[in-house]
N, C-alpha and C positions, 0 to 999 in steps of 0.2 A: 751774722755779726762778725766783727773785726776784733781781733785780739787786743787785749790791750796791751801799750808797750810799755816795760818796766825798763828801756834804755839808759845813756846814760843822760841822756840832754832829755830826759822826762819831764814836762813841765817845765819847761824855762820860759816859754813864750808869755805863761801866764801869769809867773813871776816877774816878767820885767815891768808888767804894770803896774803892780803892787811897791814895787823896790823903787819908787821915783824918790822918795825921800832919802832912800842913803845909797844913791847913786853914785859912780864912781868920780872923783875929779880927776883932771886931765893931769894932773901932777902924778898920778898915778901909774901914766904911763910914760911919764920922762923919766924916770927913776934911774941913777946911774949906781952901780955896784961895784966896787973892784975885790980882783982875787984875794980871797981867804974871808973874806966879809959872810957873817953867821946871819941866816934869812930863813923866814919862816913862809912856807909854803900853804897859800890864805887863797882859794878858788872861791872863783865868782861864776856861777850859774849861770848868768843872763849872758855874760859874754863868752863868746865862740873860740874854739881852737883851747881847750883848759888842759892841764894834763890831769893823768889819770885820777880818779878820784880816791883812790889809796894815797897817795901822797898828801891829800890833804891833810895841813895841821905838822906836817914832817918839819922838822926844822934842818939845815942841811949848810953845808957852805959851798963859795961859789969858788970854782977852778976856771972857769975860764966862758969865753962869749963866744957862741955862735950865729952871725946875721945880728937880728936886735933882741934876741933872745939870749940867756944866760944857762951856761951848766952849772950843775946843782949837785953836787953830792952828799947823798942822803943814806942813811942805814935801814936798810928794810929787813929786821931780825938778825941776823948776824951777818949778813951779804951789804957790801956798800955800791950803790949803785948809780947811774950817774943818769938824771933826770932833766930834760931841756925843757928849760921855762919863761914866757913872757916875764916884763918887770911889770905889769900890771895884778899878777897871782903874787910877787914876792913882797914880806914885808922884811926890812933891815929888825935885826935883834937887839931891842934894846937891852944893854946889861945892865944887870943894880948895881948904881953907885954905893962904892963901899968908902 
């Protein structure tokens, strides 16, 4: 018998059948950010190439773009760290209107 894999793309195949309802829209991945813009770091399973799943949920600001993907810098305990991420994982921060 074959091990099973506890990876990190465990289950996504099976998942993306189930997820037809809150599927991504394509506006999802025109998404344009510019530097200093506060973004919460929102992974999606079914789609390939994610970062790490520790940063999941991170909320982070953007310093700057590399290719179509954007740097991200995030506080991971007391180290700040700079994490490169599709605009399809980032959501823009809304603040409370005061």
């Amino acid at each position: 018998m074959v091990r099973k894999s506890y990876g990190i793309k465990r289950g996504t195949r099976k998942k993306l059948k189930k997820r037809r309802k809150d599927s991504i829209n394509i506006n999802r991945f025109m998404q344009r950010f510019r530097n200093g813009d506060i973004v919460h770091i929102d992974i999606y399973p079914s789609l390939q190439k994610f970062p790490h799943p520790k940063f999941h949920g991170k909320t982070g600001c953007v310093i700057g773009k590399r290719g179509n993907a954007y740097i991200v810098e995030v506080r991971d305990l007391n180290a700040k760290k700079h994490v490169i991420v599709k605009p399809e994982y980032l959501q823009l921060h809304k603040s409370p209107s005061t």
